[in-house]
Backbone as XML, in Angstrom:
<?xml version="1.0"?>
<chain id="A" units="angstrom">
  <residue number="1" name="UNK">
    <atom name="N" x="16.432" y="5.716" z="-5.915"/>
    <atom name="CA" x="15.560" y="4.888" z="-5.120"/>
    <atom name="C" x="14.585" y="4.151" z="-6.031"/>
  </residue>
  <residue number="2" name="UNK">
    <atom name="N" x="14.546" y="2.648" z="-6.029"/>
    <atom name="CA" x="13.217" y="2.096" z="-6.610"/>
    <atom name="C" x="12.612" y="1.317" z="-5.639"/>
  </residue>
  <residue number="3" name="UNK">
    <atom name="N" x="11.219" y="1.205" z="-5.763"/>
    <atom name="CA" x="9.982" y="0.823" z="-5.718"/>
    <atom name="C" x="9.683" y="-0.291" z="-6.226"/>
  </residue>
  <residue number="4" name="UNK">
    <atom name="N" x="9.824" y="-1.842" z="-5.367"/>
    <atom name="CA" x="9.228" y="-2.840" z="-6.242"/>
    <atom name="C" x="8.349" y="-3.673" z="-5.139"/>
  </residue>
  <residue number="5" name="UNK">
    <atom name="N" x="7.302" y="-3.622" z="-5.818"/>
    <atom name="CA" x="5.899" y="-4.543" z="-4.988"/>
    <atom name="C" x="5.979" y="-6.260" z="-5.193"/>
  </residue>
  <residue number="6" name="UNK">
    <atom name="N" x="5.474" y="-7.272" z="-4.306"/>
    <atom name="CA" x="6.023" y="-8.388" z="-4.381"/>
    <atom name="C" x="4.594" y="-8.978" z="-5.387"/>
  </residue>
  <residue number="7" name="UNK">
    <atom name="N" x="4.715" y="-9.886" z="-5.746"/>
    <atom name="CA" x="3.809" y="-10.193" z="-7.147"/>
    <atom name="C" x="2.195" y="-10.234" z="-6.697"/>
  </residue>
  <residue number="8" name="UNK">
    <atom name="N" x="2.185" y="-10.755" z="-4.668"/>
    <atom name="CA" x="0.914" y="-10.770" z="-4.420"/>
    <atom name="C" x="0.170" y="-9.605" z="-4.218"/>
  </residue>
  <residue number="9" name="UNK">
    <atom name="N" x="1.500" y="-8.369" z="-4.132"/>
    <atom name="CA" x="0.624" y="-7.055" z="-3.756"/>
    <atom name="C" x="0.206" y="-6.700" z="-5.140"/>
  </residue>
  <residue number="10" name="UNK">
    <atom name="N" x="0.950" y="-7.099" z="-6.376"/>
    <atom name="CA" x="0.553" y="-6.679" z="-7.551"/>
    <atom name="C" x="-1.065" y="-7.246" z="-7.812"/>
  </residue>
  <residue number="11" name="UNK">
    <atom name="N" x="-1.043" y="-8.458" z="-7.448"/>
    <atom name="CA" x="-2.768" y="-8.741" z="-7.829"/>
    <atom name="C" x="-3.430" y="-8.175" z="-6.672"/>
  </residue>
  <residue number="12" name="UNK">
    <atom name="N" x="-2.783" y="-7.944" z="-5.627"/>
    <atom name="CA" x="-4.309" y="-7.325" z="-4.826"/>
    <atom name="C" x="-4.341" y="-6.225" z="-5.586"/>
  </residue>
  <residue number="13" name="UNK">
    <atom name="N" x="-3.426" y="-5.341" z="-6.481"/>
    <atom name="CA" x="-4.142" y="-3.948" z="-6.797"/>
    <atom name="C" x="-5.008" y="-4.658" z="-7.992"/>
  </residue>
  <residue number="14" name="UNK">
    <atom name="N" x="-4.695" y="-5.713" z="-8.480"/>
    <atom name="CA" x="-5.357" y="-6.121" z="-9.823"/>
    <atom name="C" x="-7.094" y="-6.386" z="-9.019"/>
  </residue>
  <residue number="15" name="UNK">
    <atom name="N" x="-6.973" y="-7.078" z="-8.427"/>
    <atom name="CA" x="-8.422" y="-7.563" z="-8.161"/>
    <atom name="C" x="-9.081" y="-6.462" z="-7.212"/>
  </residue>
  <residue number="16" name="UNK">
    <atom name="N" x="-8.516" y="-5.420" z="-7.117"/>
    <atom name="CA" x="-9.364" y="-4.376" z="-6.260"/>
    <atom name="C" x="-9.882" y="-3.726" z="-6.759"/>
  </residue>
  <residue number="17" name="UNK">
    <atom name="N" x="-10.066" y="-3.152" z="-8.464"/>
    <atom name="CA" x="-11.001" y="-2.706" z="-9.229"/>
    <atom name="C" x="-12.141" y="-3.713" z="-9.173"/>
  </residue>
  <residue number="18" name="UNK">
    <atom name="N" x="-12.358" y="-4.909" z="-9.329"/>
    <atom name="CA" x="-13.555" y="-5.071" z="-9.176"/>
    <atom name="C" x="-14.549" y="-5.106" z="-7.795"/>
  </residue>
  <residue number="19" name="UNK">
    <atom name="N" x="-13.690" y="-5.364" z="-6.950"/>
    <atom name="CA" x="-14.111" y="-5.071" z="-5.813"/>
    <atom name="C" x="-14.634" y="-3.770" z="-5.584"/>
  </residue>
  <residue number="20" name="UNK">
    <atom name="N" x="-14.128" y="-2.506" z="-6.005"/>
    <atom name="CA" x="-13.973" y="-1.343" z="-5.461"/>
    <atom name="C" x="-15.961" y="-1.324" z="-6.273"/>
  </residue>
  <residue number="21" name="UNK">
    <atom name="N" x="-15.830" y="-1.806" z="-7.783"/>
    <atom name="CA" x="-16.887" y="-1.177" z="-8.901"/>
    <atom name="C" x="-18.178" y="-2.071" z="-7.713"/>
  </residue>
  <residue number="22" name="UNK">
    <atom name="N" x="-18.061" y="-3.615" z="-7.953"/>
    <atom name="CA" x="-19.162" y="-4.132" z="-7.208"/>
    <atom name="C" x="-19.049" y="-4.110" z="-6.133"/>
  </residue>
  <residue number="23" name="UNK">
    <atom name="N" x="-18.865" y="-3.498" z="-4.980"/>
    <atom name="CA" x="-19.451" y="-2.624" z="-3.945"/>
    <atom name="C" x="-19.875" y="-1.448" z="-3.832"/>
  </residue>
  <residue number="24" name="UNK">
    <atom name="N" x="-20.059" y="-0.797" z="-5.202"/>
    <atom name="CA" x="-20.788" y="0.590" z="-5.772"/>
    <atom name="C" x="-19.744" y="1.368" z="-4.874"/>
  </residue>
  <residue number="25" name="UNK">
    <atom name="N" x="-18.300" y="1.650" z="-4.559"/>
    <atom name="CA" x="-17.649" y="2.541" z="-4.029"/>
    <atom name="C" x="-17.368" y="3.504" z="-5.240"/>
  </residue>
  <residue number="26" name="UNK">
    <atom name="N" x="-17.760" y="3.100" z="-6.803"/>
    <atom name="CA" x="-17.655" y="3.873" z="-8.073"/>
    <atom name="C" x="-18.819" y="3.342" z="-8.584"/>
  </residue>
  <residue number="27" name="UNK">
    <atom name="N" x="-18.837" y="4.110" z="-9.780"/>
    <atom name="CA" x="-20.327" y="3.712" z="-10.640"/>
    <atom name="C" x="-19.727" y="3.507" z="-11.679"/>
  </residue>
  <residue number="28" name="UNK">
    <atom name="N" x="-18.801" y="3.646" z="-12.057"/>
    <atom name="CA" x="-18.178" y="3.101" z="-13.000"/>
    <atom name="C" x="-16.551" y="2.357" z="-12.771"/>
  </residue>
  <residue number="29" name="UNK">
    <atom name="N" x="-16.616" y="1.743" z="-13.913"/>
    <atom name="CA" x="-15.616" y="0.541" z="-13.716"/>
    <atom name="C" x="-14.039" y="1.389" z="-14.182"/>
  </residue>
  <residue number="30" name="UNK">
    <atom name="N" x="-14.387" y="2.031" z="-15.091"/>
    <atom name="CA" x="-13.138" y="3.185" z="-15.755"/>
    <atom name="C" x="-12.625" y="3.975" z="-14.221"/>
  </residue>
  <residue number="31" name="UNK">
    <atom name="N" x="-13.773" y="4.397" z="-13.284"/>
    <atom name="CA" x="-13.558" y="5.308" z="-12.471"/>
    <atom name="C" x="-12.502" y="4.423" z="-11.056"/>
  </residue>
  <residue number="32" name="UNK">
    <atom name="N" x="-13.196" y="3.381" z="-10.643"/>
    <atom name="CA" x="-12.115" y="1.993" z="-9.906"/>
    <atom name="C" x="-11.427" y="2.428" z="-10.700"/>
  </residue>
  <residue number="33" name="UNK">
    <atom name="N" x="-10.752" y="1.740" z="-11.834"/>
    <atom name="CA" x="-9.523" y="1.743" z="-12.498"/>
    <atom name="C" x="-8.631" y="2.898" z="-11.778"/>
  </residue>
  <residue number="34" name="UNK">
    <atom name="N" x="-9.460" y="3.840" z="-12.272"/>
    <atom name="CA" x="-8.356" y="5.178" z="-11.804"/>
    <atom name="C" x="-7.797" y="5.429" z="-11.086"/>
  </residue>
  <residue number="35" name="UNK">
    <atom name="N" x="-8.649" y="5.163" z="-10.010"/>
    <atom name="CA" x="-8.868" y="5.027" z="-8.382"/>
    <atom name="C" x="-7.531" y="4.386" z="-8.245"/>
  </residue>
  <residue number="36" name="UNK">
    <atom name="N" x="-7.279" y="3.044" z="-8.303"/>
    <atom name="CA" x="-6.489" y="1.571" z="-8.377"/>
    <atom name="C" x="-4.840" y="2.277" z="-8.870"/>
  </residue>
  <residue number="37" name="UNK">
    <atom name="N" x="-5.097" y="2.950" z="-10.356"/>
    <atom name="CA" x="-3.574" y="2.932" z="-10.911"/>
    <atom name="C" x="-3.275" y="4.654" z="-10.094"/>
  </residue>
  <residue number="38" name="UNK">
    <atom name="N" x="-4.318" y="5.693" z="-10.192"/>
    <atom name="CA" x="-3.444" y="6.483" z="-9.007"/>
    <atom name="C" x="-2.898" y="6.140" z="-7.504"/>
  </residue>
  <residue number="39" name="UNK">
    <atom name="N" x="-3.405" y="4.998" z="-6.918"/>
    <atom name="CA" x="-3.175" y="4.697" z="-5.826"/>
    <atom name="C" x="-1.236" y="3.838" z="-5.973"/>
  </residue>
  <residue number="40" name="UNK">
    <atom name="N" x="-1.710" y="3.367" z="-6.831"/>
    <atom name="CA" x="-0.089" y="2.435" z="-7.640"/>
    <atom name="C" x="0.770" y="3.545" z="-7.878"/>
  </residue>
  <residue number="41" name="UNK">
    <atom name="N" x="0.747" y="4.491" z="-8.854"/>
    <atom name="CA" x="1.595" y="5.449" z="-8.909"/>
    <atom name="C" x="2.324" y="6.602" z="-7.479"/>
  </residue>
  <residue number="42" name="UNK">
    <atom name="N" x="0.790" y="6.964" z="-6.732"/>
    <atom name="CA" x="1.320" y="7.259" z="-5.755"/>
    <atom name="C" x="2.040" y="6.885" z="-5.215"/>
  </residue>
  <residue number="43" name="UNK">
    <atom name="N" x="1.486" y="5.978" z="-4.684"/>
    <atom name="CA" x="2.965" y="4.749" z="-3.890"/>
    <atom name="C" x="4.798" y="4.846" z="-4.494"/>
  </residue>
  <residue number="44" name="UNK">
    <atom name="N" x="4.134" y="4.553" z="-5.853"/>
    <atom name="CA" x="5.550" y="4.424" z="-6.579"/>
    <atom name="C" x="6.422" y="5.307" z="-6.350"/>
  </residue>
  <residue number="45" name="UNK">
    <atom name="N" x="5.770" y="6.372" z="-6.784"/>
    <atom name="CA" x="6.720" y="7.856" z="-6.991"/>
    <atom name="C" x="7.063" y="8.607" z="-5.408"/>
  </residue>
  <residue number="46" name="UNK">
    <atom name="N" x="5.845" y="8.121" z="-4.623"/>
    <atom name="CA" x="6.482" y="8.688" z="-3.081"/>
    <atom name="C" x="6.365" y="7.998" z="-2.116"/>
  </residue>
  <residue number="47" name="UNK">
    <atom name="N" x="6.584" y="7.015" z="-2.068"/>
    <atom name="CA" x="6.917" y="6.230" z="-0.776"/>
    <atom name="C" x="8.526" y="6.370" z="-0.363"/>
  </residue>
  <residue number="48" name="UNK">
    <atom name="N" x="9.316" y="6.580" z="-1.161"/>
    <atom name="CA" x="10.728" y="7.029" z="-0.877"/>
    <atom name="C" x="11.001" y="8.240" z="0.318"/>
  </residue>
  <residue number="49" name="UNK">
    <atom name="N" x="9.791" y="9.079" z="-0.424"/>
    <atom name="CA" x="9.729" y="10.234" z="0.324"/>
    <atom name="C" x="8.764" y="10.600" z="1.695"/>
  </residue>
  <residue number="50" name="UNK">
    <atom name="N" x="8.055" y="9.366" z="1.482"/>
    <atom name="CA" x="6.576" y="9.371" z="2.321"/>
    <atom name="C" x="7.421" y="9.474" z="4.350"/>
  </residue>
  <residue number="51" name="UNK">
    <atom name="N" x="6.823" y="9.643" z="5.007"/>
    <atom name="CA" x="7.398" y="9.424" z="6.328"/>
    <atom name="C" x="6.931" y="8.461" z="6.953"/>
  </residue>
  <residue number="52" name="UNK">
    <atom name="N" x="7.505" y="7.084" z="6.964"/>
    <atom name="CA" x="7.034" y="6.041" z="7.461"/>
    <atom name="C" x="7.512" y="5.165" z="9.204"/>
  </residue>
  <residue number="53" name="UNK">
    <atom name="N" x="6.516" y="4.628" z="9.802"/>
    <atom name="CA" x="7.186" y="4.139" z="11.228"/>
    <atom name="C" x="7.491" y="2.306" z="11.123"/>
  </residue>
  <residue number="54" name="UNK">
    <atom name="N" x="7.661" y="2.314" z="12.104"/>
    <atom name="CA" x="7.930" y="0.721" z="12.630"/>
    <atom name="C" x="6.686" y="0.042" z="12.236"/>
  </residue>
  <residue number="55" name="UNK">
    <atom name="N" x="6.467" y="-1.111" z="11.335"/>
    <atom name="CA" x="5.196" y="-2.072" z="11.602"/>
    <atom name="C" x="4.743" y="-2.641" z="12.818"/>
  </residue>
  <residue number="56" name="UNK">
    <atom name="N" x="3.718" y="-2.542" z="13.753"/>
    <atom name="CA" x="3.553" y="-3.397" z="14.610"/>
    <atom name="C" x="3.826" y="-4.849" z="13.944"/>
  </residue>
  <residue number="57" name="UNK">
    <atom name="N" x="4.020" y="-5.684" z="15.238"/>
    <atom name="CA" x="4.691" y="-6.912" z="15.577"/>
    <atom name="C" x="3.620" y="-7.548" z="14.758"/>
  </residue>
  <residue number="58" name="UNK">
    <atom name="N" x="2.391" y="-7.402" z="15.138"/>
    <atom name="CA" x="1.308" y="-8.328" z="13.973"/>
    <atom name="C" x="1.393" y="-8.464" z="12.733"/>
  </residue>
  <residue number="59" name="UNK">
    <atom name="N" x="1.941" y="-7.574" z="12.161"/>
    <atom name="CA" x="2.891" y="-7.457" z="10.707"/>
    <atom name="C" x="3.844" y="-7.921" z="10.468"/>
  </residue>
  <residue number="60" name="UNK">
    <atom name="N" x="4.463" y="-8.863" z="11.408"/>
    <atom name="CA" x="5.406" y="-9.614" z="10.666"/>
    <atom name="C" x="5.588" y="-10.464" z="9.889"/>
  </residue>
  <residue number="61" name="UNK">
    <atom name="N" x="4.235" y="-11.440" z="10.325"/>
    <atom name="CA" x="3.959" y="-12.311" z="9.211"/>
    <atom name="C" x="4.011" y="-12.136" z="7.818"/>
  </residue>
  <residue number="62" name="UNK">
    <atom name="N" x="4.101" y="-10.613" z="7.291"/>
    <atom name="CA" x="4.244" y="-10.607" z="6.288"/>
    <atom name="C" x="5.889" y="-10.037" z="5.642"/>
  </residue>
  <residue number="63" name="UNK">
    <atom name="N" x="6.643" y="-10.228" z="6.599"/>
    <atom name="CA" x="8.008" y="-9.558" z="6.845"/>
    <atom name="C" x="8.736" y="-9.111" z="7.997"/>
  </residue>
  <residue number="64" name="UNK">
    <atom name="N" x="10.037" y="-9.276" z="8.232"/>
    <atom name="CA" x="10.358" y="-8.862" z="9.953"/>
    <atom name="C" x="11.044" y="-7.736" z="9.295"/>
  </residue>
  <residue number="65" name="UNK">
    <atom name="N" x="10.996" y="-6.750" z="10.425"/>
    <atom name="CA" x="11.684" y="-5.213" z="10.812"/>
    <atom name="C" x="10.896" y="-4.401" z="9.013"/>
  </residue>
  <residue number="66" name="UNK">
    <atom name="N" x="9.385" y="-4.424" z="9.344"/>
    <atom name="CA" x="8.804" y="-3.816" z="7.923"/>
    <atom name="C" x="8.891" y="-2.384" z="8.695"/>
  </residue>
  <residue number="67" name="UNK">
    <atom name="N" x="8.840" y="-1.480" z="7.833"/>
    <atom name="CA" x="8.047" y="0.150" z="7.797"/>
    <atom name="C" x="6.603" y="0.237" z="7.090"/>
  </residue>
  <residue number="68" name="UNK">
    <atom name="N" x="6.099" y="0.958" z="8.201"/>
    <atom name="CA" x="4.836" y="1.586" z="7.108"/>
    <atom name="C" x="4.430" y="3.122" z="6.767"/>
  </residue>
  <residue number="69" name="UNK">
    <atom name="N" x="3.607" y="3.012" z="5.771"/>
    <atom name="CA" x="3.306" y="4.712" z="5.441"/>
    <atom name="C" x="2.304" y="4.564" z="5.009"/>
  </residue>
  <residue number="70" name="UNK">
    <atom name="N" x="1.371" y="5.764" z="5.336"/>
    <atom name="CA" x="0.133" y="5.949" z="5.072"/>
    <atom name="C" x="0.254" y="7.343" z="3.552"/>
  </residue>
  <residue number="71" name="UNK">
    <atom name="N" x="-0.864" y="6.463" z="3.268"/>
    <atom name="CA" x="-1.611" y="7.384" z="1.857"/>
    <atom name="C" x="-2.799" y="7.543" z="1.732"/>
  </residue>
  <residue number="72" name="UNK">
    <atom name="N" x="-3.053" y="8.504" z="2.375"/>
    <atom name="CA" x="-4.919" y="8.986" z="2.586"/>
    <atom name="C" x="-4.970" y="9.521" z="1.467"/>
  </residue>
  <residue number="73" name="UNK">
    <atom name="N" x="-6.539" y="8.911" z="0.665"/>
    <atom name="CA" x="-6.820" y="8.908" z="-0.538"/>
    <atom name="C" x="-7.866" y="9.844" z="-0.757"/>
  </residue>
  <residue number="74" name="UNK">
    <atom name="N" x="-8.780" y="9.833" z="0.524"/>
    <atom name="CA" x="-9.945" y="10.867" z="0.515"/>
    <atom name="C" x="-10.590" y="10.970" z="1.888"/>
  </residue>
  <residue number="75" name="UNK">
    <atom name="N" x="-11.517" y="11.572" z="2.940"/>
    <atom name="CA" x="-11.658" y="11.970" z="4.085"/>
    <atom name="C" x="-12.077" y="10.325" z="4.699"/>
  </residue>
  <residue number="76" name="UNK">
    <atom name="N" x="-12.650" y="9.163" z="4.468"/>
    <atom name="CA" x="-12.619" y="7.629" z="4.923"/>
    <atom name="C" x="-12.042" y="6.795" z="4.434"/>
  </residue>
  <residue number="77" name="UNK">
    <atom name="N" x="-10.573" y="7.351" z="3.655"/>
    <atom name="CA" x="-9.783" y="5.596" z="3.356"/>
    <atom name="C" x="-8.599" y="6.321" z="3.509"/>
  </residue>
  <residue number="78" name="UNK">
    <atom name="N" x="-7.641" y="5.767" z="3.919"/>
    <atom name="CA" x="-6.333" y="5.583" z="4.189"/>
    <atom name="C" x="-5.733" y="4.318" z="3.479"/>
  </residue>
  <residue number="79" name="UNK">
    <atom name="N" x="-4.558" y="4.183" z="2.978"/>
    <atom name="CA" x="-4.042" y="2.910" z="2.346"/>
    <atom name="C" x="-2.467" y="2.626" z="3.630"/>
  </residue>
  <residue number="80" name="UNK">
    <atom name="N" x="-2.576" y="1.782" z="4.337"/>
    <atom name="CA" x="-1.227" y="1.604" z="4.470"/>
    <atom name="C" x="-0.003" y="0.539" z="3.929"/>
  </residue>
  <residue number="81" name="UNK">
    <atom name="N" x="0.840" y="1.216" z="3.379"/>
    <atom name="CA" x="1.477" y="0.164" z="2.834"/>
    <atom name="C" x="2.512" y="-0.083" z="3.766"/>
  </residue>
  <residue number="82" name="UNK">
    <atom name="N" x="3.079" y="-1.630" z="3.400"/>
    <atom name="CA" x="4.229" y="-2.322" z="4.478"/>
    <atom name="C" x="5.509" y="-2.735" z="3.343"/>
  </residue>
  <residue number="83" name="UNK">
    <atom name="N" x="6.401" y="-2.373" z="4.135"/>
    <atom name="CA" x="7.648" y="-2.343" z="3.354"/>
    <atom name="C" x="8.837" y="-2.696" z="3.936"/>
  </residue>
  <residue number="84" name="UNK">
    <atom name="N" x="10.164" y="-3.360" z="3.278"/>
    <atom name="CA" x="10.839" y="-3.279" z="3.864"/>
    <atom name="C" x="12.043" y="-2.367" z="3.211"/>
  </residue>
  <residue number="85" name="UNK">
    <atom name="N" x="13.507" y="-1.819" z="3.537"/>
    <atom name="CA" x="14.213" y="-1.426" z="2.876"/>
    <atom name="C" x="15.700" y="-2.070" z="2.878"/>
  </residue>
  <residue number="86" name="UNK">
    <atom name="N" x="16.088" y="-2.207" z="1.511"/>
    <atom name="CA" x="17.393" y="-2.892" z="1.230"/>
    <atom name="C" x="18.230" y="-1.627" z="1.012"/>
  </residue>
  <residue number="87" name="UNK">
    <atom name="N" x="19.652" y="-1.980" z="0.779"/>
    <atom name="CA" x="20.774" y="-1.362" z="0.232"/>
    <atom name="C" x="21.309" y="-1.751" z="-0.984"/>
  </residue>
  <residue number="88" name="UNK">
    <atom name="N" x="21.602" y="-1.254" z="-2.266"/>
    <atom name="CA" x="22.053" y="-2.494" z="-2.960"/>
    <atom name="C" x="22.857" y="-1.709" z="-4.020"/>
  </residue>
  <residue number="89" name="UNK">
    <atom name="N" x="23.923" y="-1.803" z="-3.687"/>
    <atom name="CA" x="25.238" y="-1.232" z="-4.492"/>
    <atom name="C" x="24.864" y="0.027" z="-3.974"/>
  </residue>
  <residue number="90" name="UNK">
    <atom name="N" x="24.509" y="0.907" z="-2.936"/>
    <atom name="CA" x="24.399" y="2.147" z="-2.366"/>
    <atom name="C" x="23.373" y="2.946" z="-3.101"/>
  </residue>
  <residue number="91" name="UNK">
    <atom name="N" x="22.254" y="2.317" z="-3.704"/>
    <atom name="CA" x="21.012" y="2.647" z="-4.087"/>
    <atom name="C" x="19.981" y="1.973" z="-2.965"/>
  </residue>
  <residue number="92" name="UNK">
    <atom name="N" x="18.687" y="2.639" z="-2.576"/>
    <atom name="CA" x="17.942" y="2.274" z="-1.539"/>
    <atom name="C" x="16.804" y="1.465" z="-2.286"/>
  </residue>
  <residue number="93" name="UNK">
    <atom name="N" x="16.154" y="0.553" z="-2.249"/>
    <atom name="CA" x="15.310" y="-0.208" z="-2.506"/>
    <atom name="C" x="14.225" y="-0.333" z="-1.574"/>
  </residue>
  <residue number="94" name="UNK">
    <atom name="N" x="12.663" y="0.273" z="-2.244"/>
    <atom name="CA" x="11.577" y="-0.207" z="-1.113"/>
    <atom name="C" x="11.192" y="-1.118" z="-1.582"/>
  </residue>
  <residue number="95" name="UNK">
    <atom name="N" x="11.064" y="-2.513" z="-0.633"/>
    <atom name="CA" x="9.984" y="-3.347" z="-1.299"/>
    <atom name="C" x="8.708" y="-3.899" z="-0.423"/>
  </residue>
  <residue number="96" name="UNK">
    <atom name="N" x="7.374" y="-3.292" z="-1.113"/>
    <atom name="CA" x="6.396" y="-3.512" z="-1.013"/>
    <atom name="C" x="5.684" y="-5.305" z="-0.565"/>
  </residue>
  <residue number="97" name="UNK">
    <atom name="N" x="5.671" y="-5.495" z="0.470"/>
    <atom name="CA" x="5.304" y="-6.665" z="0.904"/>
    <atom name="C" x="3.700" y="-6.677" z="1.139"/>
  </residue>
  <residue number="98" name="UNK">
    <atom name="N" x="3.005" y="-5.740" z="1.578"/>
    <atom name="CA" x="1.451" y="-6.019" z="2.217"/>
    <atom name="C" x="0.969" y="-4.161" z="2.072"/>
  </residue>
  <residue number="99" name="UNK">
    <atom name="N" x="-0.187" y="-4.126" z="1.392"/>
    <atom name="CA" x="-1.328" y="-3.102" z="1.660"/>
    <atom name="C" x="-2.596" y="-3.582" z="1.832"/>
  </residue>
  <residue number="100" name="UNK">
    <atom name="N" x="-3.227" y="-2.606" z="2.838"/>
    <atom name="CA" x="-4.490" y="-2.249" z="3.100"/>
    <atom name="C" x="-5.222" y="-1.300" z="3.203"/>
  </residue>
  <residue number="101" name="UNK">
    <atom name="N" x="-6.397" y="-1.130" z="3.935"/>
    <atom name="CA" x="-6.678" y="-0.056" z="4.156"/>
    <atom name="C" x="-7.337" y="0.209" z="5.538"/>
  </residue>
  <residue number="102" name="UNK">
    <atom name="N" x="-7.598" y="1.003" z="6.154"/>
    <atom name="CA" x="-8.259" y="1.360" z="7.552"/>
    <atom name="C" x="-9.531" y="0.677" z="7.540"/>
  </residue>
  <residue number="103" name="UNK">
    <atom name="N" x="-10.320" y="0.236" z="7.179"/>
    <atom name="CA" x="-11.666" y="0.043" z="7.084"/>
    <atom name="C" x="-10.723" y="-1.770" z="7.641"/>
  </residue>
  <residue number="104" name="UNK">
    <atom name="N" x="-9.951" y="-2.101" z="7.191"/>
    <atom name="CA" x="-9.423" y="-3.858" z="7.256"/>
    <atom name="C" x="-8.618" y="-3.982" z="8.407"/>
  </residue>
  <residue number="105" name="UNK">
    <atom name="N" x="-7.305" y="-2.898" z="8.841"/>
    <atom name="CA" x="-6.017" y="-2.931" z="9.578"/>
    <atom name="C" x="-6.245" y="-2.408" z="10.849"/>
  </residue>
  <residue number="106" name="UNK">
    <atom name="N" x="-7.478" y="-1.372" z="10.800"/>
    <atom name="CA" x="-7.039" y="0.165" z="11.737"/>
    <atom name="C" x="-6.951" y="-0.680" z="12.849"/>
  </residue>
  <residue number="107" name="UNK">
    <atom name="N" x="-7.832" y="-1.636" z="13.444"/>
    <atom name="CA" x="-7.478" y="-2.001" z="15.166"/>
    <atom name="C" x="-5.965" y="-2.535" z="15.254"/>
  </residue>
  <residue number="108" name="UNK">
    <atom name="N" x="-5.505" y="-3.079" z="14.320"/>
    <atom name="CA" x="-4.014" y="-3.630" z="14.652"/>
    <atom name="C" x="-2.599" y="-2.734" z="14.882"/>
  </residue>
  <residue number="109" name="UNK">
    <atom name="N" x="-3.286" y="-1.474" z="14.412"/>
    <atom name="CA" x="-2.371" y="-0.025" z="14.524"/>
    <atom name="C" x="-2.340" y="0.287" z="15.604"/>
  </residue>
  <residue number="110" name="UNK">
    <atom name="N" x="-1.392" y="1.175" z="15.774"/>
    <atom name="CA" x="-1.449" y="1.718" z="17.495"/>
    <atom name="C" x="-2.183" y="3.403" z="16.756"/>
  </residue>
  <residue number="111" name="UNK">
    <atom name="N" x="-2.450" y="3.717" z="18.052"/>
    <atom name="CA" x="-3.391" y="5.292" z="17.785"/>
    <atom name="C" x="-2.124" y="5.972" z="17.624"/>
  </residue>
</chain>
């Protein structure tokens, strides 16, 4: 199974260290970082395995028939990522189209 994110999800993880540092959600800029590339790795290594549902319909815009899965990071953030899945020579392919987080998405979710 691989894991490939589309180039715009790659800069949102790029530009979310500074976001994360200047909104004091860290006090340090090393500590975002961390924050940022464990959140990337997670994804990477288990979204294959993660248990993901149907995207609501408002999510299509960023893809039709996506899945999503949640990756709660600590007791107020959740990340959900949107994905779709290919077949390709009988290897499974996720690819990463759109993340967020609850604080941005949660009303568009169903409970």
């Amino acid at each position: 199974m691989i894991v490939i994110f589309l180039p715009k999800v790659r800069k949102h993880f790029e530009s979310l260290v500074p976001v994360l540092y200047e909104n004091e959600y860290f006090g340090f800029k090393e500590a975002a970082q961390k924050y940022v590339d464990d959140l990337f790795d997670d994804i990477t290594e288990n979204l294959p395995i993660h248990l993901h549902k149907p995207a609501p319909k408002y999510f299509d815009k960023y893809g039709k028939n996506m899945k999503y899965a949640v990756f709660r990071k600590n007791k107020q953030t959740a990340w959900y990522v949107f994905f779709t899945i290919y077949n390709k020579n009988g290897e499974k392919i996720f690819l990463v189209r759109y993340i967020a987080n609850n604080h941005t998405i949660a009303q568009y979710l169903l409970p």
